[in-house]
PDB file of N, CA, C and O in Angstrom:
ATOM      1  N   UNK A   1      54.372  26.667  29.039  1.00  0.00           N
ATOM      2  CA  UNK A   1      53.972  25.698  30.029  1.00  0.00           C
ATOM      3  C   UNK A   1      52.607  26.112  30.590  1.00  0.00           C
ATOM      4  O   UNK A   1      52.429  27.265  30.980  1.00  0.00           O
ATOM      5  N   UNK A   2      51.717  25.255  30.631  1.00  0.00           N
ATOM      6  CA  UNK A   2      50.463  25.471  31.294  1.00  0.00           C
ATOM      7  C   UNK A   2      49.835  24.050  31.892  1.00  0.00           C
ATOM      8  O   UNK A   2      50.280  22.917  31.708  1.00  0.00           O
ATOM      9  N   UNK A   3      48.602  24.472  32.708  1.00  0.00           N
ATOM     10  CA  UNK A   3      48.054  23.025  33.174  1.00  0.00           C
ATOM     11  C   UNK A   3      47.261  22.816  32.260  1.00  0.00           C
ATOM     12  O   UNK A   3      46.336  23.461  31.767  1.00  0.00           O
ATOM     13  N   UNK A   4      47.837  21.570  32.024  1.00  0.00           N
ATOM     14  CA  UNK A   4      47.162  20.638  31.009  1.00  0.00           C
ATOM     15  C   UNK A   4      45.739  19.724  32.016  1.00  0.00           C
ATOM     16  O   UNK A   4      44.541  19.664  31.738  1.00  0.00           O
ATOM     17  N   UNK A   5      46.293  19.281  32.891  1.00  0.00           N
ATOM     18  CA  UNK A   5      44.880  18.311  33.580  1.00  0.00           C
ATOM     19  C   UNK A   5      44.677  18.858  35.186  1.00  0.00           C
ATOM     20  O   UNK A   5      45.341  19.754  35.707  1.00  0.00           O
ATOM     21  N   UNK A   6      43.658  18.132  35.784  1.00  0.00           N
ATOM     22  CA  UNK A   6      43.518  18.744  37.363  1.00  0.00           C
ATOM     23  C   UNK A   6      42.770  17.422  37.623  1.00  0.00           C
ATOM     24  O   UNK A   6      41.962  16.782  36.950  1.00  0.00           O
ATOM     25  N   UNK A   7      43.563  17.159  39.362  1.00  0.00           N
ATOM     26  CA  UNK A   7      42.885  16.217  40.070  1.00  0.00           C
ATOM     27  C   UNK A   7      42.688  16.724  41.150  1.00  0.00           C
ATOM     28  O   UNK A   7      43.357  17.690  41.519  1.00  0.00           O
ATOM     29  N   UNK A   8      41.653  16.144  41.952  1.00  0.00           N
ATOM     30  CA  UNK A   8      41.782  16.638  43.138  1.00  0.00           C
ATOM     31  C   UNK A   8      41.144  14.982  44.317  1.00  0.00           C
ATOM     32  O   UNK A   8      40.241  14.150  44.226  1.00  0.00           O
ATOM     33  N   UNK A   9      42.338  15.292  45.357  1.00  0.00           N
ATOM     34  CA  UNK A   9      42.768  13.749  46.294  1.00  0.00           C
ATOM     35  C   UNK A   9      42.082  13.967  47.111  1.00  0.00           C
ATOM     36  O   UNK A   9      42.362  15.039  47.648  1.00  0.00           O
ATOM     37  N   UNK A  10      40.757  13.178  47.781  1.00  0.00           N
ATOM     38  CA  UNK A  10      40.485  13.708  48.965  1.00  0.00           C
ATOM     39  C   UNK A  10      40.985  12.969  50.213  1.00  0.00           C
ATOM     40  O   UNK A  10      40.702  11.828  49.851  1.00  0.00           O
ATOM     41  N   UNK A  11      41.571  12.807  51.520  1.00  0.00           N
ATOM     42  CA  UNK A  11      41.943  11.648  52.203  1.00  0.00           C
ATOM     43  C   UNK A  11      43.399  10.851  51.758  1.00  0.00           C
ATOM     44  O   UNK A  11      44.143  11.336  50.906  1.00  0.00           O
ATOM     45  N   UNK A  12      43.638   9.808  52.325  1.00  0.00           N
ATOM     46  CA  UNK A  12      44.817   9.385  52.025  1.00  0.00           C
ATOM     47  C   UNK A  12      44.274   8.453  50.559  1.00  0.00           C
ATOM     48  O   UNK A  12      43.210   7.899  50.286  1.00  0.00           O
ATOM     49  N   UNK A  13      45.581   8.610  49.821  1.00  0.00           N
ATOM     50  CA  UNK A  13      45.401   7.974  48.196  1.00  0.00           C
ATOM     51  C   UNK A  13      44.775   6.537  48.022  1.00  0.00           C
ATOM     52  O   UNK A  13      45.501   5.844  48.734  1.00  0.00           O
ATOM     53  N   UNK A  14      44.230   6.065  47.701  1.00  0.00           N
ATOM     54  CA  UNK A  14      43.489   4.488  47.592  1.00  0.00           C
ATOM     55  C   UNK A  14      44.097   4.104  46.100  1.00  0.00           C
ATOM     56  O   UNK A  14      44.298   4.976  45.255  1.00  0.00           O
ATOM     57  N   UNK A  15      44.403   2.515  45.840  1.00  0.00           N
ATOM     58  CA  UNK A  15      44.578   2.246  44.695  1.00  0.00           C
ATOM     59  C   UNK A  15      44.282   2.510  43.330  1.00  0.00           C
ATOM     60  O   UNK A  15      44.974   2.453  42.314  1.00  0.00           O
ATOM     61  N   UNK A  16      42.756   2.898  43.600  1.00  0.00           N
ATOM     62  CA  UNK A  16      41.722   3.801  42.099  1.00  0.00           C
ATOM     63  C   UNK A  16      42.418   4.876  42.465  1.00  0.00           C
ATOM     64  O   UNK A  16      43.520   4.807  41.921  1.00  0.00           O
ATOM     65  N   UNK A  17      42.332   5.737  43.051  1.00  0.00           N
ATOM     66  CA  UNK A  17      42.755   7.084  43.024  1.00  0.00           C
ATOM     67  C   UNK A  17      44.347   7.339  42.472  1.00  0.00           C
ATOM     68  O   UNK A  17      44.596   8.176  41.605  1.00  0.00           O
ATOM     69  N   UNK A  18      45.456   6.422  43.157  1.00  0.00           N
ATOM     70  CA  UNK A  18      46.740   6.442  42.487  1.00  0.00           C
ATOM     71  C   UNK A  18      47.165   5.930  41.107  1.00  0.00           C
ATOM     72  O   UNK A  18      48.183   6.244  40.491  1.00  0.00           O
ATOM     73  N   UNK A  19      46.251   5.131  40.755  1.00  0.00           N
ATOM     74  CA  UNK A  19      45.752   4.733  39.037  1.00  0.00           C
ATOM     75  C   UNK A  19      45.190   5.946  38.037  1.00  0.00           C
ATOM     76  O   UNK A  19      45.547   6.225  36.892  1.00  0.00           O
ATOM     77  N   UNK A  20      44.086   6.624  38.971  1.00  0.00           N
ATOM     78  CA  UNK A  20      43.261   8.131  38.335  1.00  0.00           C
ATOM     79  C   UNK A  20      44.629   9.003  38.173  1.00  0.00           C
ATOM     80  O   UNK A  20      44.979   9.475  37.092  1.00  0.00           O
ATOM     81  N   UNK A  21      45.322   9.148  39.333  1.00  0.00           N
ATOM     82  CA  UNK A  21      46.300   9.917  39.355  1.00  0.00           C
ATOM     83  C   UNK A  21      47.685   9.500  38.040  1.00  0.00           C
ATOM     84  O   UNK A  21      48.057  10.268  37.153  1.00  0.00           O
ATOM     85  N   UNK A  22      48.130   8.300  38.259  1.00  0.00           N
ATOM     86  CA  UNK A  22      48.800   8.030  37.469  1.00  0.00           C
ATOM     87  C   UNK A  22      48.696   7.890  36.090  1.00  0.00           C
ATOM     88  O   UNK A  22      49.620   7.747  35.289  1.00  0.00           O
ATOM     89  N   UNK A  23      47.120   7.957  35.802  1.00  0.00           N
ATOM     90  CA  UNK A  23      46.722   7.993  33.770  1.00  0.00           C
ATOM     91  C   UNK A  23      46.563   9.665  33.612  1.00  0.00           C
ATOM     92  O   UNK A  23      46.464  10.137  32.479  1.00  0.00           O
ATOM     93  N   UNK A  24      46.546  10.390  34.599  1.00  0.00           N
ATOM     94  CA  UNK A  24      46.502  11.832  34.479  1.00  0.00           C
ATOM     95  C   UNK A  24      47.621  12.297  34.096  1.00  0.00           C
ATOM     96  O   UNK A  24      47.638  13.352  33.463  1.00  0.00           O
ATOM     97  N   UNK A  25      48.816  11.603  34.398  1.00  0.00           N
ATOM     98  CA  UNK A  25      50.275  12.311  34.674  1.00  0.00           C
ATOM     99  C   UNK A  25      51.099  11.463  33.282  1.00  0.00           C
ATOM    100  O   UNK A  25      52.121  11.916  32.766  1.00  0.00           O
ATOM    101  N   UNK A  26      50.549  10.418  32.914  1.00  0.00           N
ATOM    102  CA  UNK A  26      50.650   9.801  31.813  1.00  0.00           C
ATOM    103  C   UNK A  26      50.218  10.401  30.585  1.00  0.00           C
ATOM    104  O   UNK A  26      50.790  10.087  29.541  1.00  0.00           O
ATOM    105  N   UNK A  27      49.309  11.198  30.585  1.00  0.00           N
ATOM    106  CA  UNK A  27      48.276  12.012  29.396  1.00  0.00           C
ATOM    107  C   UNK A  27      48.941  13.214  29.211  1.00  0.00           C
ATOM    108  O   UNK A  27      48.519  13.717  28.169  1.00  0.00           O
ATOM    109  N   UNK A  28      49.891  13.996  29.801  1.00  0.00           N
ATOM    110  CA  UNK A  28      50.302  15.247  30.025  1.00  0.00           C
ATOM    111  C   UNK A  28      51.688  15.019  29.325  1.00  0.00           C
ATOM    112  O   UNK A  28      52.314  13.993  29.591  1.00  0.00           O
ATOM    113  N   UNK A  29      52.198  15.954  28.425  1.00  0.00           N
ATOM    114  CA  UNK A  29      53.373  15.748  27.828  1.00  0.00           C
ATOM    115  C   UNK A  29      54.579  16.723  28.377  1.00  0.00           C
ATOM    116  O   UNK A  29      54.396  17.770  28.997  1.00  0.00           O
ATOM    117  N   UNK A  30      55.890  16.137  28.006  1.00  0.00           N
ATOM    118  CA  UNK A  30      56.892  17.145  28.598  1.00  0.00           C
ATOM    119  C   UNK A  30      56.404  18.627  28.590  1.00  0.00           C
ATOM    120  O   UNK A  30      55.852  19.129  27.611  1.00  0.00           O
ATOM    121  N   UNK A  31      56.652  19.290  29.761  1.00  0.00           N
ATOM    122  CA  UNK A  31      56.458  20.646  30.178  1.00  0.00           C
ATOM    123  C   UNK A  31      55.508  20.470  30.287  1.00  0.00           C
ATOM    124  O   UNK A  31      55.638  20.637  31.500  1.00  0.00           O
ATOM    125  N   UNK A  32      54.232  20.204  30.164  1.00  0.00           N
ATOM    126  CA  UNK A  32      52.676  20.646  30.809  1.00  0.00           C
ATOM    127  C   UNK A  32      53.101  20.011  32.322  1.00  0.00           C
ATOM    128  O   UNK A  32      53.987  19.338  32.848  1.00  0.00           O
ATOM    129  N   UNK A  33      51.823  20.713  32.648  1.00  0.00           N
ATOM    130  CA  UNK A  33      51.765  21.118  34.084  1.00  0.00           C
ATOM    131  C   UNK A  33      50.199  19.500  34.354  1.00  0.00           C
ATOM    132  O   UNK A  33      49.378  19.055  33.552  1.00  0.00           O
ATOM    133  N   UNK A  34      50.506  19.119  35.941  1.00  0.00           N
ATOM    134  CA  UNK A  34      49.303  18.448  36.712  1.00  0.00           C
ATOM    135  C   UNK A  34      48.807  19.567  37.800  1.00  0.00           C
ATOM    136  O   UNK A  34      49.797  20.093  38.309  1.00  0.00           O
ATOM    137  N   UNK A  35      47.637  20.067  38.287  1.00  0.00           N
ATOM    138  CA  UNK A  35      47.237  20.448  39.226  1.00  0.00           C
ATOM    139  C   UNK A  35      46.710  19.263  39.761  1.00  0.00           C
ATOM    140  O   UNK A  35      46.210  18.336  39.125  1.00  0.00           O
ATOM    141  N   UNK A  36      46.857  19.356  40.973  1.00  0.00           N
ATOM    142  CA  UNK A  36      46.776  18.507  42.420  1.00  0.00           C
ATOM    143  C   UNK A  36      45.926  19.244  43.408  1.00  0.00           C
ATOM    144  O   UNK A  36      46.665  20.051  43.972  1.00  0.00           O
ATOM    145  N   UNK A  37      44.793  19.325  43.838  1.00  0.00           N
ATOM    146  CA  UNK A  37      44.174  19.751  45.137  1.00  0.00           C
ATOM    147  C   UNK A  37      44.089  18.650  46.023  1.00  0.00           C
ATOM    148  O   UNK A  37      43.622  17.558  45.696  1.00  0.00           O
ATOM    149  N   UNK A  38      44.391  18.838  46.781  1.00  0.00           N
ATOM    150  CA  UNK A  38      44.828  17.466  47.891  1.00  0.00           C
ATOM    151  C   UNK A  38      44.222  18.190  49.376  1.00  0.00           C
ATOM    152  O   UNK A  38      44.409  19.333  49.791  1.00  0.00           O
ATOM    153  N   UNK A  39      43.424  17.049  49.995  1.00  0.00           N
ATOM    154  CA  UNK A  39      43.038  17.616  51.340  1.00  0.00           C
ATOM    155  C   UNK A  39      43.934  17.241  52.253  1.00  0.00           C
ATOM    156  O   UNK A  39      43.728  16.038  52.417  1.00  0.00           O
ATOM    157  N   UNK A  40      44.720  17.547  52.870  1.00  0.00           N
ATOM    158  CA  UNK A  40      46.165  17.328  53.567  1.00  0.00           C
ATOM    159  C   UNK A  40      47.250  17.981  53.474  1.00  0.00           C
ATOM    160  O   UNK A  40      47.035  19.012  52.836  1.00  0.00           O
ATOM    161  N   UNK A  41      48.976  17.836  53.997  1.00  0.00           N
ATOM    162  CA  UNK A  41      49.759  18.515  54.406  1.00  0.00           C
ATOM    163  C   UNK A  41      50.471  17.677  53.086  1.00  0.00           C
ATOM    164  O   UNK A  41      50.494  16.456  52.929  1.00  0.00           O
ATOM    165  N   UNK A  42      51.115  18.868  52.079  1.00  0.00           N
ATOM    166  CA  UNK A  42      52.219  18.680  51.245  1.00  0.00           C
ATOM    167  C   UNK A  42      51.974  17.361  50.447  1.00  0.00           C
ATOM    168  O   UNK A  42      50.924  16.781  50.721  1.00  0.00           O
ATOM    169  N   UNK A  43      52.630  16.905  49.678  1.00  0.00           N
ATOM    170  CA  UNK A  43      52.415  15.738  48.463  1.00  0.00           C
ATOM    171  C   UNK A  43      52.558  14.537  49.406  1.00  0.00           C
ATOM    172  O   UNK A  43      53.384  14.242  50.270  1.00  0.00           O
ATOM    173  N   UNK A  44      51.642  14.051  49.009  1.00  0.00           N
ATOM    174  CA  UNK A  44      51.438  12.536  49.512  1.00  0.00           C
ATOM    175  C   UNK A  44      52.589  11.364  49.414  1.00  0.00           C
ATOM    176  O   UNK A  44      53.029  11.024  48.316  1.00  0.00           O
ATOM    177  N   UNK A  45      52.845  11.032  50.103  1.00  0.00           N
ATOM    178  CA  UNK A  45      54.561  10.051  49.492  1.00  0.00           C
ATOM    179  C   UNK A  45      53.575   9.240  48.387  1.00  0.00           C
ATOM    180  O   UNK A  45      53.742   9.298  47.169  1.00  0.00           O
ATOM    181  N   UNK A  46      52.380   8.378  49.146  1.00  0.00           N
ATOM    182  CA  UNK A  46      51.834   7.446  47.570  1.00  0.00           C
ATOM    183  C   UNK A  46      52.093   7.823  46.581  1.00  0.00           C
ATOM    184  O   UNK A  46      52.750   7.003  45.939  1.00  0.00           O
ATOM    185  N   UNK A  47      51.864   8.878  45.999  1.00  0.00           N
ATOM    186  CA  UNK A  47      51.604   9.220  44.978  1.00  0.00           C
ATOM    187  C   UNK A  47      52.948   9.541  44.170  1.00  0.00           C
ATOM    188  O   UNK A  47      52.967   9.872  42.985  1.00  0.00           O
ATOM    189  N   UNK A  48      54.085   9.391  45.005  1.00  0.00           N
ATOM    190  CA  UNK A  48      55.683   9.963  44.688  1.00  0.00           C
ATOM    191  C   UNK A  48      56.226   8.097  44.364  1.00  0.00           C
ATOM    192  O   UNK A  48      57.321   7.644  44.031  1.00  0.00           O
ATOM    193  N   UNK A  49      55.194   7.565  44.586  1.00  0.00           N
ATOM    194  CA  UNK A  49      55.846   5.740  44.043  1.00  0.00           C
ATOM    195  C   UNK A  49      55.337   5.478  42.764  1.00  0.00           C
ATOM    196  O   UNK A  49      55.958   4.645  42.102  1.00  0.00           O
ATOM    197  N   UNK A  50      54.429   5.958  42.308  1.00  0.00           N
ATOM    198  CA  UNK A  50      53.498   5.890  41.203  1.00  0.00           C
ATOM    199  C   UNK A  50      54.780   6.777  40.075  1.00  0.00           C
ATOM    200  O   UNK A  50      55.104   6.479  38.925  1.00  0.00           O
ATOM    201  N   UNK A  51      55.209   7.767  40.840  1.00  0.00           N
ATOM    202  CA  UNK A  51      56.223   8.528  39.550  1.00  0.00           C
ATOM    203  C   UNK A  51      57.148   8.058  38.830  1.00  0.00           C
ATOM    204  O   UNK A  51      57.558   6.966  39.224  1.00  0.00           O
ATOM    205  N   UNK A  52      57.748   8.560  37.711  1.00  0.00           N
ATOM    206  CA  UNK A  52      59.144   8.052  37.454  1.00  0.00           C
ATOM    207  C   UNK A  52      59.688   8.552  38.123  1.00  0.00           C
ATOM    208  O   UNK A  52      59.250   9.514  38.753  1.00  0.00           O
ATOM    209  N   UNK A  53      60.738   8.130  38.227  1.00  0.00           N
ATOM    210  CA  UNK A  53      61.863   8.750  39.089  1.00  0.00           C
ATOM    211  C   UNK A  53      62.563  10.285  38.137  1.00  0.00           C
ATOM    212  O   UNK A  53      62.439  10.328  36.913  1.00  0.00           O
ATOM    213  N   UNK A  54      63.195  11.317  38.839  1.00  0.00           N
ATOM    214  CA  UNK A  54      63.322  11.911  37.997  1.00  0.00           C
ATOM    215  C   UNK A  54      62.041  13.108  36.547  1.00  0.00           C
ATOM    216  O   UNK A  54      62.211  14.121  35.869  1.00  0.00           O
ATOM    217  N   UNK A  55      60.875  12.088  36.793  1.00  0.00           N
ATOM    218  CA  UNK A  55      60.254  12.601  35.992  1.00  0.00           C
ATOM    219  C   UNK A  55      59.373  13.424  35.788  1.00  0.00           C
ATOM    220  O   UNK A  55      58.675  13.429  34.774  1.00  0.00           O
ATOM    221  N   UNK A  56      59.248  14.587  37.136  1.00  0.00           N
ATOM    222  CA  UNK A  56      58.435  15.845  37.286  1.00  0.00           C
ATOM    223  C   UNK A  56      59.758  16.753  38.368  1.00  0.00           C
ATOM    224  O   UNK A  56      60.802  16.599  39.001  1.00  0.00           O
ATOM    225  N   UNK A  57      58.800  17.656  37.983  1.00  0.00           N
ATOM    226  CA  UNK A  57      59.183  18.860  38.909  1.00  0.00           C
ATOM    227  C   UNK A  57      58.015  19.539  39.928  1.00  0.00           C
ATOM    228  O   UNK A  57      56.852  19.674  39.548  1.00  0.00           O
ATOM    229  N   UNK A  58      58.423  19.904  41.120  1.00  0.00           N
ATOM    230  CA  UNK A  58      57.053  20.891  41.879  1.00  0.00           C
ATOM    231  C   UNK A  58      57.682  22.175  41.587  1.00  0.00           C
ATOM    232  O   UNK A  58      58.752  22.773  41.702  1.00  0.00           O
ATOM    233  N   UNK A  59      56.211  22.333  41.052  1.00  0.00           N
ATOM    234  CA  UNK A  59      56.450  24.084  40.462  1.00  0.00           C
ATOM    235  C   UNK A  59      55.806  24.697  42.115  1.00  0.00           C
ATOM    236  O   UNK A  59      56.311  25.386  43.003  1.00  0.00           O
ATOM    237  N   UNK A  60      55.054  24.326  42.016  1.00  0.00           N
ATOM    238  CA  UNK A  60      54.324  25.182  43.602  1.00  0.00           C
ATOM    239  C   UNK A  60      53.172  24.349  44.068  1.00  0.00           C
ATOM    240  O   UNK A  60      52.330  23.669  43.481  1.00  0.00           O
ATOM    241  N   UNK A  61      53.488  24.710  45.679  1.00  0.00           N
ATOM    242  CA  UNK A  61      52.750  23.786  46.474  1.00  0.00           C
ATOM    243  C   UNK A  61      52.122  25.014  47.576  1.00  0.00           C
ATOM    244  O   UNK A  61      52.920  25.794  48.096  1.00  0.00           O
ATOM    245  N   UNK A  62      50.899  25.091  47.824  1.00  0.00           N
ATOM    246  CA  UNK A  62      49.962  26.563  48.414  1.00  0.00           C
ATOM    247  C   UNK A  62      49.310  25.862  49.123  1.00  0.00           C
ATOM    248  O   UNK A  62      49.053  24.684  48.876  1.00  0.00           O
ATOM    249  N   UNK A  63      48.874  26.613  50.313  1.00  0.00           N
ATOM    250  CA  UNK A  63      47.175  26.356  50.747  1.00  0.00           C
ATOM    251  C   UNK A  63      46.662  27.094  50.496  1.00  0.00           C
ATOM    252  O   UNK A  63      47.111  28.235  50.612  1.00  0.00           O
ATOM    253  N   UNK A  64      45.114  26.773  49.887  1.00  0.00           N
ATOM    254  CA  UNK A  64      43.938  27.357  49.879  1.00  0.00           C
ATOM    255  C   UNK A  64      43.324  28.369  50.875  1.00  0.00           C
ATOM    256  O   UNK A  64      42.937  27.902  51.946  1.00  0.00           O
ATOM    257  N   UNK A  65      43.206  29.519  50.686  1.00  0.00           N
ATOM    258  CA  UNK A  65      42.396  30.231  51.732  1.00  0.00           C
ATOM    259  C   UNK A  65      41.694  30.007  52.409  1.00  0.00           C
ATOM    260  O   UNK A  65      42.496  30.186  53.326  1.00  0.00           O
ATOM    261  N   UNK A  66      40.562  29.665  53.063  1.00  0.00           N
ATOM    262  CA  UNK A  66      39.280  29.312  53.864  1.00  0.00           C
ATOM    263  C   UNK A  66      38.950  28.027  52.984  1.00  0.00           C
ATOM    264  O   UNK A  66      37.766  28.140  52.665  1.00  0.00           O
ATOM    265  N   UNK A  67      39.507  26.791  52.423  1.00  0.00           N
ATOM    266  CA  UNK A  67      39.909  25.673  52.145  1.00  0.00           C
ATOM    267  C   UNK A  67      40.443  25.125  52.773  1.00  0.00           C
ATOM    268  O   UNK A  67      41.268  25.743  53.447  1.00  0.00           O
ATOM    269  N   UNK A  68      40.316  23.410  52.997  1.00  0.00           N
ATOM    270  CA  UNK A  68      41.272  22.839  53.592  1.00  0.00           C
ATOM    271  C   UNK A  68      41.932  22.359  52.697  1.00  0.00           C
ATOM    272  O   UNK A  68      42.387  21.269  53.044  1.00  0.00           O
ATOM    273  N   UNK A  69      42.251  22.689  51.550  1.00  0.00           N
ATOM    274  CA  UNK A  69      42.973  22.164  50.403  1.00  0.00           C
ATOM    275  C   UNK A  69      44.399  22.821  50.260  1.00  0.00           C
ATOM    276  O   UNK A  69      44.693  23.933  50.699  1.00  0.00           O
ATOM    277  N   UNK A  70      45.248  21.961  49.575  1.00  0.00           N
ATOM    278  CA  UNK A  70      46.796  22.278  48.966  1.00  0.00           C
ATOM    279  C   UNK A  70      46.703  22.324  47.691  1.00  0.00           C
ATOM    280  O   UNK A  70      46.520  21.219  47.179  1.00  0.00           O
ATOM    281  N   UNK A  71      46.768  23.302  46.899  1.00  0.00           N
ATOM    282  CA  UNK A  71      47.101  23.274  45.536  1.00  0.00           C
ATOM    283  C   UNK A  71      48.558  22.854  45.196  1.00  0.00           C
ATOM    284  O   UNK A  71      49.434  23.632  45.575  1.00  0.00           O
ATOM    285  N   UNK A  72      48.938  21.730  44.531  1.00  0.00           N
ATOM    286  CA  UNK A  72      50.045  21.477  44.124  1.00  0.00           C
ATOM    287  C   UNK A  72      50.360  21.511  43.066  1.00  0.00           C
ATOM    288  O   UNK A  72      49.529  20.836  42.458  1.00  0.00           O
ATOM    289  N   UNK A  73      51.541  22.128  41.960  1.00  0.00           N
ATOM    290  CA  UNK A  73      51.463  21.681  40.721  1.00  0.00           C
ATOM    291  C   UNK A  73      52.317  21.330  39.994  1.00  0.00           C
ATOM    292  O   UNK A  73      53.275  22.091  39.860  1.00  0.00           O
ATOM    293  N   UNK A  74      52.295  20.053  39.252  1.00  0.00           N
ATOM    294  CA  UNK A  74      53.721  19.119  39.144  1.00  0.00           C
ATOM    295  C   UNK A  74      53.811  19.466  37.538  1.00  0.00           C
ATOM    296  O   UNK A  74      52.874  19.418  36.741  1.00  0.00           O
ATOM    297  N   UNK A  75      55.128  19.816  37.274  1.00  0.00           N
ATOM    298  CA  UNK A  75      55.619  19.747  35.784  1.00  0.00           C
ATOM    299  C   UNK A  75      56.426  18.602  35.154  1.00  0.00           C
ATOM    300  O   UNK A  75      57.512  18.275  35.634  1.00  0.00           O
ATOM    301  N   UNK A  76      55.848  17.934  33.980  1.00  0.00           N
ATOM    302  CA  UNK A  76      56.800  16.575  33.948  1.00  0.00           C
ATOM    303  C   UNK A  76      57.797  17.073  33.231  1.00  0.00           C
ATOM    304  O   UNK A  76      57.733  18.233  32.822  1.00  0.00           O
ATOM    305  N   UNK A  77      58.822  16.307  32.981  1.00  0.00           N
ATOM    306  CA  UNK A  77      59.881  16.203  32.753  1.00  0.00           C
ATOM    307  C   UNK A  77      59.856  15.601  30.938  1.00  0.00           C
ATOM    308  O   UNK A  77      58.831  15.088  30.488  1.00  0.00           O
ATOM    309  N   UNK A  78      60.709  15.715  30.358  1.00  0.00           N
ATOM    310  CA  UNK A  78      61.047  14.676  29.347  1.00  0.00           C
ATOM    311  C   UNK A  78      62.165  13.958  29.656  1.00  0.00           C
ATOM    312  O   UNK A  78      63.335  14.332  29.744  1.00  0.00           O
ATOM    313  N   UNK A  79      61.569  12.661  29.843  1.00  0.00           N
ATOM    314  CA  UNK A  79      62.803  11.526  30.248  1.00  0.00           C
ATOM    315  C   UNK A  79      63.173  10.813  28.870  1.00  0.00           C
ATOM    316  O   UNK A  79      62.466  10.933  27.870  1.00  0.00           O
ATOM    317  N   UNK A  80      63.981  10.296  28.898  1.00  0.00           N
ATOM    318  CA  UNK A  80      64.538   9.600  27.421  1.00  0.00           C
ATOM    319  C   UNK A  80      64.170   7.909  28.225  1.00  0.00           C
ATOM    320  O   UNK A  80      64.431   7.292  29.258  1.00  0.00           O
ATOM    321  N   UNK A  81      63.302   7.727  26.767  1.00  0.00           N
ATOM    322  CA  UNK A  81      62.901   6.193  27.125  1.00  0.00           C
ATOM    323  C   UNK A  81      63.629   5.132  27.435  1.00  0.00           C
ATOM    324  O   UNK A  81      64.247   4.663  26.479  1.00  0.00           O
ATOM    325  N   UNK A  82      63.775   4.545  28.555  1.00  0.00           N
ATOM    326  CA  UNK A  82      64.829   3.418  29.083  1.00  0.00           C
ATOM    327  C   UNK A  82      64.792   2.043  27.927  1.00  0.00           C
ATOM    328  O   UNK A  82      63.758   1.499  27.539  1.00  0.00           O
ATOM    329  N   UNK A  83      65.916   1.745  27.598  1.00  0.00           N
ATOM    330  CA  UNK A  83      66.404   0.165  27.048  1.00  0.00           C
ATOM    331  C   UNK A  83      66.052  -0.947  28.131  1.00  0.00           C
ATOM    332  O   UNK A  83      66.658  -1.026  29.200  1.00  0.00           O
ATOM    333  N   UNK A  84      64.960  -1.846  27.735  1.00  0.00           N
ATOM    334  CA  UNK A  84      64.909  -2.755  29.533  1.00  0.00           C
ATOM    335  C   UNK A  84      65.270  -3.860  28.289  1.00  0.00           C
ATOM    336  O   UNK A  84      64.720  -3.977  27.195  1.00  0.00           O
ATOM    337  N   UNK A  85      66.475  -4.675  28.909  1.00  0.00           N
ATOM    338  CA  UNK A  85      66.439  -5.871  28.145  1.00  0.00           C
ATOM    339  C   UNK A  85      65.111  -6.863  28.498  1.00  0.00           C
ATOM    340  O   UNK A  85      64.384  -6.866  29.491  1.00  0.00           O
ATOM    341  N   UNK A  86      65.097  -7.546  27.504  1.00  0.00           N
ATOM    342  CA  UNK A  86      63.784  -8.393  27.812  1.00  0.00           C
ATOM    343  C   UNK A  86      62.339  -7.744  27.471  1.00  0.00           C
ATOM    344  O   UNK A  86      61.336  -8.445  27.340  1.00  0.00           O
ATOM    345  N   UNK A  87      62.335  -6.350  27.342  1.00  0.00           N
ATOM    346  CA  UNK A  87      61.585  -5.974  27.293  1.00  0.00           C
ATOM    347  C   UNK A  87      60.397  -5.680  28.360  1.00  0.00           C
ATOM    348  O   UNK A  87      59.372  -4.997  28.364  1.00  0.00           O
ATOM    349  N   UNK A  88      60.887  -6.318  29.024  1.00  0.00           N
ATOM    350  CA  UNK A  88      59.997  -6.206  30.784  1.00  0.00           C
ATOM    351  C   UNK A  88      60.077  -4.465  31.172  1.00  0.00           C
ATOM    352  O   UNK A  88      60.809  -3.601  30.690  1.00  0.00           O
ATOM    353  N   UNK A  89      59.255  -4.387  31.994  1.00  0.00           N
ATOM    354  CA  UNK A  89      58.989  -3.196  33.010  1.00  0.00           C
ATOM    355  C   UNK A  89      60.234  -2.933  33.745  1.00  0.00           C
ATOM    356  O   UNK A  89      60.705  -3.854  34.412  1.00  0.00           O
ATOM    357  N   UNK A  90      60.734  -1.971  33.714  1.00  0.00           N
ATOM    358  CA  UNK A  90      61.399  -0.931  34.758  1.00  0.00           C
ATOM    359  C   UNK A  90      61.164  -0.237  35.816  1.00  0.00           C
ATOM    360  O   UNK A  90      60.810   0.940  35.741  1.00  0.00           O
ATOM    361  N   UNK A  91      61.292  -0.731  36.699  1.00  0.00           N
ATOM    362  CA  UNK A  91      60.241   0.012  37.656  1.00  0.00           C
ATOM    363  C   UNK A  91      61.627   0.794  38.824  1.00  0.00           C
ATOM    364  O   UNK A  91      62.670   0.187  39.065  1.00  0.00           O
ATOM    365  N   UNK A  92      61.364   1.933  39.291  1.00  0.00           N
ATOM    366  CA  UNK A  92      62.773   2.720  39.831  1.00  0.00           C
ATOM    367  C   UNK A  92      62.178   3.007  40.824  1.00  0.00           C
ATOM    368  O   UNK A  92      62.731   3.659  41.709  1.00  0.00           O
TER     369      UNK A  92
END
């Protein structure tokens, strides 16, 4: 397991940014790792709607020394691909 990608959030999440975030976490395969530097307190809920459900883990969440940053770092999961009748979106 290693980090595969790194983002870093500045402020509360904006629609581009939870999109940036969400093709990052999309690109990363079971077991690789996302680093997250986030200027703020602990994982952003936004960014926990954008997830699958189920489909990461927090390996570790730090502050930065003489930073105002949180290093966070999320491990995905391998989920088994959902049956949606219709073929439509699943959204959990």
């Amino acid at each position: 397991m290693q980090i595969k990608k790194k983002i870093r959030i500045e402020g509360l999440p904006d629609p581009f940014t939870l999109l940036k975030f969400s093709q990052a976490f999309r690109e990363i395969g079971p077991g690789d790792q996302l680093e997250i530097l986030y200027e703020g307190e602990g994982l952003p809920a936004e960014l926990l709607k954008v997830m699958p459900k189920g489909g990461f883990t927090v390996i570790t969440e730090q502050k930065l020394k003489d930073e105002p940053l949180v290093r966070i770092i999320l491990e995905k999961k391998d989920i088994p691909a959902m049956d949606v009748p219709g073929g439509g979106c699943q959204c959990l």
